[in-house]
N, CA and C atoms as an extended XYZ file, in Angstrom:
438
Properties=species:S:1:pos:R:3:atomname:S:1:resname:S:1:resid:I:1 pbc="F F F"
N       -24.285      -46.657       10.291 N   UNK     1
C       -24.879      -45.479       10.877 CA  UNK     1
C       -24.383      -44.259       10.129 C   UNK     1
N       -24.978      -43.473       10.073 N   UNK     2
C       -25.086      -41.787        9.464 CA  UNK     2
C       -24.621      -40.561       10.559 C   UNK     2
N       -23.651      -39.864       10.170 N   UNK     3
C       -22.722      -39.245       11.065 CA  UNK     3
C       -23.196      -37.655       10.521 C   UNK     3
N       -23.903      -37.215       10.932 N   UNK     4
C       -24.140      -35.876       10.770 CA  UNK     4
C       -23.248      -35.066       11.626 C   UNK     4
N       -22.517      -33.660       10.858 N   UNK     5
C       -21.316      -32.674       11.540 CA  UNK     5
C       -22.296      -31.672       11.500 C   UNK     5
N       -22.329      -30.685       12.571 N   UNK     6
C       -23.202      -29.505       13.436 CA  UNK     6
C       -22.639      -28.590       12.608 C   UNK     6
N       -21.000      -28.630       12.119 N   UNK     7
C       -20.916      -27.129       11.368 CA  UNK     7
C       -21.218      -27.268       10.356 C   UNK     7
N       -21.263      -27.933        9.583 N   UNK     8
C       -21.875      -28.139        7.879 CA  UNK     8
C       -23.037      -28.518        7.458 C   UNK     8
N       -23.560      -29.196        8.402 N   UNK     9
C       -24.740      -29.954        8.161 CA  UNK     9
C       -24.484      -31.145        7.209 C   UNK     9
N       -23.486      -30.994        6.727 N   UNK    10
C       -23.181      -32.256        6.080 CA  UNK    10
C       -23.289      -33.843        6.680 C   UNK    10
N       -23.946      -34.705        6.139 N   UNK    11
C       -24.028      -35.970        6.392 CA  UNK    11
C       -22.920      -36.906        5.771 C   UNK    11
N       -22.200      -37.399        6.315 N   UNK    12
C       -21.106      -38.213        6.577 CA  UNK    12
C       -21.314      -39.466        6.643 C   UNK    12
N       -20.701      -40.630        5.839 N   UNK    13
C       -21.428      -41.794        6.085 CA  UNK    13
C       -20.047      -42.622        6.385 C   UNK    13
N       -19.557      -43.484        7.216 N   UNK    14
C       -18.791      -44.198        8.023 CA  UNK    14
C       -17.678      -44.696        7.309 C   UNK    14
N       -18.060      -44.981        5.884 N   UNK    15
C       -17.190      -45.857        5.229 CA  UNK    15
C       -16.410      -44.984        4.941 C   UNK    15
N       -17.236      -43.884        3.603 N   UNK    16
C       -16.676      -42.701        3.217 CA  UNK    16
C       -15.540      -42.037        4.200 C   UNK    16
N       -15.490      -41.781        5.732 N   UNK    17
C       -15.303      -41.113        6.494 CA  UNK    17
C       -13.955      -41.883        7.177 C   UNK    17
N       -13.981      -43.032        6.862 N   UNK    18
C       -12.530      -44.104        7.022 CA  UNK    18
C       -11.461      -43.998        5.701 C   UNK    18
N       -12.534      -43.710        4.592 N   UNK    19
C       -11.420      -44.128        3.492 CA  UNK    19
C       -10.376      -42.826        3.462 C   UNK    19
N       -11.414      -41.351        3.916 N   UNK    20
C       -10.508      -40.203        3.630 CA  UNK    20
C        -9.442      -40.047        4.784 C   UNK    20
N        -9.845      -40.691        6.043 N   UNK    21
C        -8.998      -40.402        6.888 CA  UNK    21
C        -7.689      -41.036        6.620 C   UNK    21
N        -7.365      -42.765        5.444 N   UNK    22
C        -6.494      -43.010        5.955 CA  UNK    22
C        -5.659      -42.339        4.781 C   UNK    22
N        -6.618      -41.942        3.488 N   UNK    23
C        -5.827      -40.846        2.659 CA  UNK    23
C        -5.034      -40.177        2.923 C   UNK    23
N        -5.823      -39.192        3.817 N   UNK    24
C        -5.212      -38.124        4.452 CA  UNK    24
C        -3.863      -38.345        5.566 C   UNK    24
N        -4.068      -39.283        6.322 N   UNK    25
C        -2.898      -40.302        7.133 CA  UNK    25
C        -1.661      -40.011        5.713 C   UNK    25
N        -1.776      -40.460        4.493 N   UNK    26
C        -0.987      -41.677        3.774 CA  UNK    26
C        -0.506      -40.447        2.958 C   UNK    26
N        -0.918      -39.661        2.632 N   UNK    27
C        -0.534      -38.164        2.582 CA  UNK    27
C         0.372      -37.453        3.596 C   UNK    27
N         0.111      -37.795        4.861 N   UNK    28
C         0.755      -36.833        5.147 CA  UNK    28
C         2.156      -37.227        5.844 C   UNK    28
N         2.357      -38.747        5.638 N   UNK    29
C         3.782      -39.636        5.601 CA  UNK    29
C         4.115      -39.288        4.605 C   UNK    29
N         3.861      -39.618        3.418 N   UNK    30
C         4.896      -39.209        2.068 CA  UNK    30
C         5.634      -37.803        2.027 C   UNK    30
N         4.785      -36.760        2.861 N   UNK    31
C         5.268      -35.407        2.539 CA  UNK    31
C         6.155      -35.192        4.042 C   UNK    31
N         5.710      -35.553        4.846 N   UNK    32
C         6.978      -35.616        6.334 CA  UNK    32
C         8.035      -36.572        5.525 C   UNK    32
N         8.300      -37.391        4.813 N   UNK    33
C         9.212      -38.706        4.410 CA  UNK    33
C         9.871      -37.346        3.612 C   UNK    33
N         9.087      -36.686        2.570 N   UNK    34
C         9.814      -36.074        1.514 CA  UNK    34
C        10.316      -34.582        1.704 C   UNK    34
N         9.884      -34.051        3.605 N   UNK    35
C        10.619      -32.982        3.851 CA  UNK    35
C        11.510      -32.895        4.685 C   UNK    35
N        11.937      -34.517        4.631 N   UNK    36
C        13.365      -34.841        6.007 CA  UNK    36
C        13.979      -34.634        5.251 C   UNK    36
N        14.301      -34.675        3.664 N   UNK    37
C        15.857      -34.120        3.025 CA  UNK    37
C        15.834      -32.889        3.056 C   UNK    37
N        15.023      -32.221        3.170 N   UNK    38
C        14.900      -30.448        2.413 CA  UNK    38
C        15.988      -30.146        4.132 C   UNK    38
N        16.746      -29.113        3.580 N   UNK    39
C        17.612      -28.585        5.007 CA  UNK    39
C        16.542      -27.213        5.914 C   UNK    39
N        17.055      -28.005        7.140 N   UNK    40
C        16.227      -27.229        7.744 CA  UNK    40
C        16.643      -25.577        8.419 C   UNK    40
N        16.516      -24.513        9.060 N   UNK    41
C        17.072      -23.574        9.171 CA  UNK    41
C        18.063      -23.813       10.025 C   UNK    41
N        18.073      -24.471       11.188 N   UNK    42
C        19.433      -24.868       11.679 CA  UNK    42
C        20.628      -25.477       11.475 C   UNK    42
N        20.189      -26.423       10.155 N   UNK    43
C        21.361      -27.045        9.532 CA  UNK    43
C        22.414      -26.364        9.473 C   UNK    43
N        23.707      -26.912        9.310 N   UNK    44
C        24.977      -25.862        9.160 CA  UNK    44
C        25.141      -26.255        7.347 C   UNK    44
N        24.937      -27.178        6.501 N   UNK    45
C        25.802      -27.343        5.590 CA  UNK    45
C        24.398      -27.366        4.397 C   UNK    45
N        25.320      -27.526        3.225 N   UNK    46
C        23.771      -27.884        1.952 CA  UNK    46
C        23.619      -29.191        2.151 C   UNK    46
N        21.714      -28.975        1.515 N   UNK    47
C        21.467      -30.212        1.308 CA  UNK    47
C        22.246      -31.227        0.658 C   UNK    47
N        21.466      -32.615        0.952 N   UNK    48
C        21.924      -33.691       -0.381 CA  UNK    48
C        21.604      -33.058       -2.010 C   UNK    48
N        20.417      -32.848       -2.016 N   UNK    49
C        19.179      -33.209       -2.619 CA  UNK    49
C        19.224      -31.601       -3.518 C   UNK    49
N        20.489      -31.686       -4.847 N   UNK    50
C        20.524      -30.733       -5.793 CA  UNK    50
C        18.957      -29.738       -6.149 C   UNK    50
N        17.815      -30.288       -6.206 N   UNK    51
C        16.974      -29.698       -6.936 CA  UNK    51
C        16.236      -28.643       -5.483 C   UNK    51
N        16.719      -28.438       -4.109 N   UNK    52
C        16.212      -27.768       -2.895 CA  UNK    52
C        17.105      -26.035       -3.070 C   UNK    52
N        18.312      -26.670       -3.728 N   UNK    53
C        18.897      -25.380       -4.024 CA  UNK    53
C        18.734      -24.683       -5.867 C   UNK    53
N        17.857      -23.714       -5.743 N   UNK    54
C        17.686      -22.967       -7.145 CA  UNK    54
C        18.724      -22.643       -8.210 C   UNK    54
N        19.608      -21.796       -7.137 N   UNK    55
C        21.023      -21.329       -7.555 CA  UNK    55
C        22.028      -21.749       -8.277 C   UNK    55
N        21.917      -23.618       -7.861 N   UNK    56
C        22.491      -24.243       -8.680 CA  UNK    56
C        22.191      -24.504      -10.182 C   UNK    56
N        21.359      -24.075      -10.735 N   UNK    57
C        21.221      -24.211      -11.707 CA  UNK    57
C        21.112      -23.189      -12.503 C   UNK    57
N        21.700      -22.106      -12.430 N   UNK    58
C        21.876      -20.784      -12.744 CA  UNK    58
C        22.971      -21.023      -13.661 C   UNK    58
N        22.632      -20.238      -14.867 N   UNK    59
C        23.958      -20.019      -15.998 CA  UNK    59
C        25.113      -19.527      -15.336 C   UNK    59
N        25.945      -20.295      -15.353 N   UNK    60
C        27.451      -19.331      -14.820 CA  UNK    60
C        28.332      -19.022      -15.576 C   UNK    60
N        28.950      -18.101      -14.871 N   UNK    61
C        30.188      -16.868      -15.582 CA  UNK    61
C        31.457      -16.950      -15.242 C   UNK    61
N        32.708      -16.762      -16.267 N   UNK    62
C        33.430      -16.598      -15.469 CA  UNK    62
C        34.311      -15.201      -15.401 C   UNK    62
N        34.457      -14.462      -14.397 N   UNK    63
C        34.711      -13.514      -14.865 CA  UNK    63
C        36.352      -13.463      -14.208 C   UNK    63
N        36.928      -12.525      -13.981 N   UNK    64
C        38.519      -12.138      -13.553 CA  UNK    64
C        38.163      -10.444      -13.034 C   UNK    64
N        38.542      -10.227      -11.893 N   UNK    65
C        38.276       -8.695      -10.957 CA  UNK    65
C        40.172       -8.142      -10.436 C   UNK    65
N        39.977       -7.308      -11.291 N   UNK    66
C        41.436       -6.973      -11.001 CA  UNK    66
C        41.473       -5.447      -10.919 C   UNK    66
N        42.344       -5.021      -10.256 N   UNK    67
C        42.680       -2.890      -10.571 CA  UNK    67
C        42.659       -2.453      -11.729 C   UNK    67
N        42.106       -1.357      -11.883 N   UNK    68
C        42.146       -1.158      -12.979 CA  UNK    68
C        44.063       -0.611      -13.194 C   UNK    68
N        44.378       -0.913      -14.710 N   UNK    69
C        45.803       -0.420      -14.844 CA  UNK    69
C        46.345        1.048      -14.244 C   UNK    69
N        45.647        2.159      -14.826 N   UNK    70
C        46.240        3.225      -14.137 CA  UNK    70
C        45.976        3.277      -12.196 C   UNK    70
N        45.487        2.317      -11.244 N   UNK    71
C        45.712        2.035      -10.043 CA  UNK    71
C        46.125        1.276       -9.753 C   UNK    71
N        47.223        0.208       -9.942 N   UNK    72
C        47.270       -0.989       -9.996 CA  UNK    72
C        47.897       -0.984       -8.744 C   UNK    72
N        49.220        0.071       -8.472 N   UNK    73
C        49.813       -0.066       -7.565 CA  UNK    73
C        49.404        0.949       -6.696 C   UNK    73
N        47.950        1.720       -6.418 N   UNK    74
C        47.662        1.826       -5.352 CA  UNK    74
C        46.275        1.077       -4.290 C   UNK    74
N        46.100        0.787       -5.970 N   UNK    75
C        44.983       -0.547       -5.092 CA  UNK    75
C        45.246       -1.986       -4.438 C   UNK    75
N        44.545       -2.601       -3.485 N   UNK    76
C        44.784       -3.963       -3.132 CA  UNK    76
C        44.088       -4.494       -3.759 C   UNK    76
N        44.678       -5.539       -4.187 N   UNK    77
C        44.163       -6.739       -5.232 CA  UNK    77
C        43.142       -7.804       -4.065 C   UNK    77
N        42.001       -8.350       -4.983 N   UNK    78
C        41.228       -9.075       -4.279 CA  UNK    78
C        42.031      -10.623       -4.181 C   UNK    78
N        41.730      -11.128       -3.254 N   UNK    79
C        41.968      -12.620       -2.422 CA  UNK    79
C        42.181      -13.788       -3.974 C   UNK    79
N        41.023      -13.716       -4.430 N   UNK    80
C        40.433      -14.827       -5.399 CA  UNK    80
C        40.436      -14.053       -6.848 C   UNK    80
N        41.027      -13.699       -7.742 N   UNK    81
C        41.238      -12.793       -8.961 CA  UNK    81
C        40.005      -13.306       -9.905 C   UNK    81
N        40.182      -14.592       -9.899 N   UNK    82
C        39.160      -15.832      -10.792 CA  UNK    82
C        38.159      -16.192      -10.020 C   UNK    82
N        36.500      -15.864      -10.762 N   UNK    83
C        35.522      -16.029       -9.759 CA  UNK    83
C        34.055      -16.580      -11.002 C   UNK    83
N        34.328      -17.911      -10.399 N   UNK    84
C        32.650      -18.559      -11.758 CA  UNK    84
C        31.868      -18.138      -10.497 C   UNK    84
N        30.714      -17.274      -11.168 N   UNK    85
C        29.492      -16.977      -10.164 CA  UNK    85
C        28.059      -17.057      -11.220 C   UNK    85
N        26.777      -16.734      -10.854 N   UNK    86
C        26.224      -16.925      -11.546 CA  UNK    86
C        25.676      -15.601      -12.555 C   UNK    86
N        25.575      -15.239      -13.976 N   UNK    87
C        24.854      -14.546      -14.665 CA  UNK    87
C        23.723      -13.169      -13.730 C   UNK    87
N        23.578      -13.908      -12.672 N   UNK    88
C        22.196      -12.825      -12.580 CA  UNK    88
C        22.827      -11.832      -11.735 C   UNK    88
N        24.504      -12.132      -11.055 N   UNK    89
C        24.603      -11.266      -10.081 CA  UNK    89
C        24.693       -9.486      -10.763 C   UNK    89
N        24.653       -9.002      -10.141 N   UNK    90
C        24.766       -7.375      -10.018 CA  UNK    90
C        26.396       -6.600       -9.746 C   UNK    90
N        26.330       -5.745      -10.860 N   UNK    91
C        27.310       -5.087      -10.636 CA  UNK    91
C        27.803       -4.408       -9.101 C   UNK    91
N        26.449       -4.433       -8.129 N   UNK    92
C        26.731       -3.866       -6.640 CA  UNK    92
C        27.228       -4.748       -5.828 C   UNK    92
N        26.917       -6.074       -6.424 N   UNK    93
C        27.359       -7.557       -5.293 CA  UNK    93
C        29.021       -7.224       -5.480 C   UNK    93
N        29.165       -6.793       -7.149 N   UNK    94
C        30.824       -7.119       -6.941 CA  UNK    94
C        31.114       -6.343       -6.034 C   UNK    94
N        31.074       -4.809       -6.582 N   UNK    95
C        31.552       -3.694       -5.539 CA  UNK    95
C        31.712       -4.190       -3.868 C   UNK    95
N        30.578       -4.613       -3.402 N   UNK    96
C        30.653       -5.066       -1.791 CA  UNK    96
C        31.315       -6.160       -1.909 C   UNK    96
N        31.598       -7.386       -2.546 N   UNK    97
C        32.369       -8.140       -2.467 CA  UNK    97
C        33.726       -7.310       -2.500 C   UNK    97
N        34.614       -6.719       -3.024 N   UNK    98
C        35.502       -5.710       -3.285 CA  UNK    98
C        36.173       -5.345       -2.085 C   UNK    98
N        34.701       -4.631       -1.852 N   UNK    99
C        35.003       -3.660       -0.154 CA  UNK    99
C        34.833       -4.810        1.052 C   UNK    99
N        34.646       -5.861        0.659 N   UNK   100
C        34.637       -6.892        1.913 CA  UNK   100
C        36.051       -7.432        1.617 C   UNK   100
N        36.570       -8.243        0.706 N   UNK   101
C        38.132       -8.624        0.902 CA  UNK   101
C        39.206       -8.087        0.835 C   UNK   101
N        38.835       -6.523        0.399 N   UNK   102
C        40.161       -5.915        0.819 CA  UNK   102
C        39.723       -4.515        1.678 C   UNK   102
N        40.922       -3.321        1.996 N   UNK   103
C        40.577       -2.736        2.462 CA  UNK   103
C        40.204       -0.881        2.170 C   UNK   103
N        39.819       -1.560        0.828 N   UNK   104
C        39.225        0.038        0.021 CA  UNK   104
C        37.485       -0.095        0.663 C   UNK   104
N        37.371        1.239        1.384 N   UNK   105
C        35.883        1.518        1.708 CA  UNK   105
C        35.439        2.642        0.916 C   UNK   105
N        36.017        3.358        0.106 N   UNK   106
C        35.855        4.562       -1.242 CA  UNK   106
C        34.499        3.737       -2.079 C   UNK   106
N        34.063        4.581       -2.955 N   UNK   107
C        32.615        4.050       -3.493 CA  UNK   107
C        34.262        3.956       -4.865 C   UNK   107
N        33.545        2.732       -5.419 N   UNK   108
C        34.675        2.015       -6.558 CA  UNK   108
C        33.300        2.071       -7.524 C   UNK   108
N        34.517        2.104       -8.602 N   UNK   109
C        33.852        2.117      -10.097 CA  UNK   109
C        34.596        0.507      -11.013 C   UNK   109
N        33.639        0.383      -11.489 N   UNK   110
C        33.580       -0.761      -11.951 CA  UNK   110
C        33.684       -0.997      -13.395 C   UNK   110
N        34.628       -1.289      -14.087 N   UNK   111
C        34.528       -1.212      -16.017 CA  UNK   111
C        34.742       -2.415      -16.115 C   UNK   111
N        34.729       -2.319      -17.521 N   UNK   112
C        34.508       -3.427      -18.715 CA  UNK   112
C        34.582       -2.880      -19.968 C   UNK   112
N        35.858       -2.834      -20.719 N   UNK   113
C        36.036       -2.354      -22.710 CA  UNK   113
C        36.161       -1.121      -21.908 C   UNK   113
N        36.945       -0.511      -20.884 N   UNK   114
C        36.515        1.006      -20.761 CA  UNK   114
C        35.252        1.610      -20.662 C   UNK   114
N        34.691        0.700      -19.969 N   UNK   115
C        32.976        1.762      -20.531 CA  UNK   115
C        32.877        1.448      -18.564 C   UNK   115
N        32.264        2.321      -17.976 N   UNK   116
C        31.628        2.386      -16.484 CA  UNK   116
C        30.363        1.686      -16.863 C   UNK   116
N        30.379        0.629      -15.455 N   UNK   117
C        29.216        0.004      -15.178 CA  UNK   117
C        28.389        0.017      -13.966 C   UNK   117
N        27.063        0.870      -14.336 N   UNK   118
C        25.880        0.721      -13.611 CA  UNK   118
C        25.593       -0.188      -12.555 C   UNK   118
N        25.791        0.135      -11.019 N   UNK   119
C        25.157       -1.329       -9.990 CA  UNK   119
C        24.034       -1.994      -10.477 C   UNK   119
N        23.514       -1.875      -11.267 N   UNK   120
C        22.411       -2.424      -11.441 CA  UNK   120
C        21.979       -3.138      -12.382 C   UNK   120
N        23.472       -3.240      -12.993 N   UNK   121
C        23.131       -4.657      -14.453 CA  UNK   121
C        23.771       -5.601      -13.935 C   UNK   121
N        23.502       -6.625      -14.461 N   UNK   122
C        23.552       -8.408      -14.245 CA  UNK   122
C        24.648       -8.447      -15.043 C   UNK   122
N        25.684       -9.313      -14.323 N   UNK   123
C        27.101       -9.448      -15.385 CA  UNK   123
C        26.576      -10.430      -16.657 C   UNK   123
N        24.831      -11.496      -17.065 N   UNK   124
C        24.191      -11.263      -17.911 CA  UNK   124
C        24.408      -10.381      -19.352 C   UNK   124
N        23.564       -8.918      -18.646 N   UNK   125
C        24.153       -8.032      -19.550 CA  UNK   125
C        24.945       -7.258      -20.130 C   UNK   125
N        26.217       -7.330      -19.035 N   UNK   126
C        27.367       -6.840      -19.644 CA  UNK   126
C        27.985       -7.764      -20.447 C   UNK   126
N        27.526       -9.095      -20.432 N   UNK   127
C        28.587      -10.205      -21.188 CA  UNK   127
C        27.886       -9.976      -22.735 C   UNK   127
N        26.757       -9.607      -22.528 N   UNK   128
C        25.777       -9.505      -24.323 CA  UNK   128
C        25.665       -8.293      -24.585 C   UNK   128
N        25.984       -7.268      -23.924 N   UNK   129
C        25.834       -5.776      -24.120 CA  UNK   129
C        27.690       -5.084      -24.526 C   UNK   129
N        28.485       -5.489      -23.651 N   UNK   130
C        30.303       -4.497      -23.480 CA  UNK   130
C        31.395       -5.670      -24.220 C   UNK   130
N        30.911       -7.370      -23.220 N   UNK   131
C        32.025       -7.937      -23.360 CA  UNK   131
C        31.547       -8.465      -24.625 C   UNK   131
N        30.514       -8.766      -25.396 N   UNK   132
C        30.261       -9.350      -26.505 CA  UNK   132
C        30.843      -10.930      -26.529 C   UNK   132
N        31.427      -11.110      -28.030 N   UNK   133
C        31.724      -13.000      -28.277 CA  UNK   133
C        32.873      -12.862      -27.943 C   UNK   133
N        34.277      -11.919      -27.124 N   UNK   134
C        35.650      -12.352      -26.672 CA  UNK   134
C        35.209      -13.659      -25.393 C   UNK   134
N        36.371      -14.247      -25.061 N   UNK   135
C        36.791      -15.407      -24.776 CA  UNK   135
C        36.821      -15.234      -23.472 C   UNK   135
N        36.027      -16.235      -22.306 N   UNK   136
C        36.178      -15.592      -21.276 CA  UNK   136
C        37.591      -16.418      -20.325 C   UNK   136
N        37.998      -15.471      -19.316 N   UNK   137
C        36.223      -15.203      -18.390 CA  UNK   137
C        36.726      -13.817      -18.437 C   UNK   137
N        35.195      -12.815      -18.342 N   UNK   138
C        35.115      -11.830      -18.581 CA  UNK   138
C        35.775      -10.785      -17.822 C   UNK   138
N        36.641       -9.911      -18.141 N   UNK   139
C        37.743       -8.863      -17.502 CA  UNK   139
C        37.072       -7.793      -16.893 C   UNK   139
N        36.843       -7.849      -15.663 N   UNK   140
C        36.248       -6.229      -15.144 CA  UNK   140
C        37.457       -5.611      -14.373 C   UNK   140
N        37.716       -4.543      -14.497 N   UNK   141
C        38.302       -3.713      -13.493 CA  UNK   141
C        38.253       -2.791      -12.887 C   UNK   141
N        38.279       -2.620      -11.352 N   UNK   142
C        38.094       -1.552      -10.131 CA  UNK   142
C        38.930       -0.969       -9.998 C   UNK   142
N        38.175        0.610       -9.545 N   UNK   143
C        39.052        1.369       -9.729 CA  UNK   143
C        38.536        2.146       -8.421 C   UNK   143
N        38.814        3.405       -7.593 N   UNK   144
C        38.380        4.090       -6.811 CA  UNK   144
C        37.334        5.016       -7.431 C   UNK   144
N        36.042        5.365       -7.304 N   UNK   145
C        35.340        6.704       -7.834 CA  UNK   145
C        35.363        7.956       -7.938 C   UNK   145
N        35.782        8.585       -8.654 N   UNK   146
C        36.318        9.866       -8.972 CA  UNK   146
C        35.320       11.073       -9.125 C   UNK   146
């Protein structure tokens, strides 16, 4: 028998109309099967399944965040001195990282070779732009903003 649908006018023929359904069925197990690893928003921890997280595969850096010398002894030194993070972060992530583990809330300045660095470059480009081919991990130091 011939299965005509009212919104399309399309004619539908029985067999046709079994084979897509169990397609569509057999489809849509593989992709429920293949989104029980992906973590869901309530999860507390990372996935198994390396390729759900991007981040991980980000060029990493290693850099060292210390006072600069002429503050050494009025600044607090951060928690973790040695920090592999990835290339794309921003000179502003450090700063707030900074002002989150210790207890300077002053707007801080940020160097590298002596030269002030912009919130808005990728430690990326300070490693191919200030720190050049020295040996890392790359030396920045905070200072209070003047």
């Amino acid at each position: 028998a011939v299965v005509s649908t009212q919104s399309t006018g399309d004619t539908i023929y029985p067999a046709v109309a079994e084979r897509e359904a169990l397609v569509r069925a057999e489809f849509e197990q593989e992709t429920t099967a293949d989104n029980s690893s992906s973590p869901s928003p309530e999860s507390d921890g990372p996935p198994d399944d390396e390729n759900t997280w991007f981040h991980r595969s980000d060029v990493k850096i290693s850099i060292s965040l210390e006072p600069s010398q002429k503050d050494v002894a009025m600044l607090e030194s951060v928690p973790m001195k040695y920090i592999r993070c990835s290339m794309r972060l921003k000179v502003s992530h450090l700063e707030k990282y900074i002002r989150d583990k210790t207890s300077l809330k002053d707007e801080l300045e940020i160097t590298c070779n002596k030269t002030p660095l912009d919130g808005q470059l990728t430690l990326e480009n300070i490693w191919l732009d200030t720190w050049k081919v020295k040996e890392a991990p790359m030396r920045l130091y905070y200072s209070k903003k003047t």
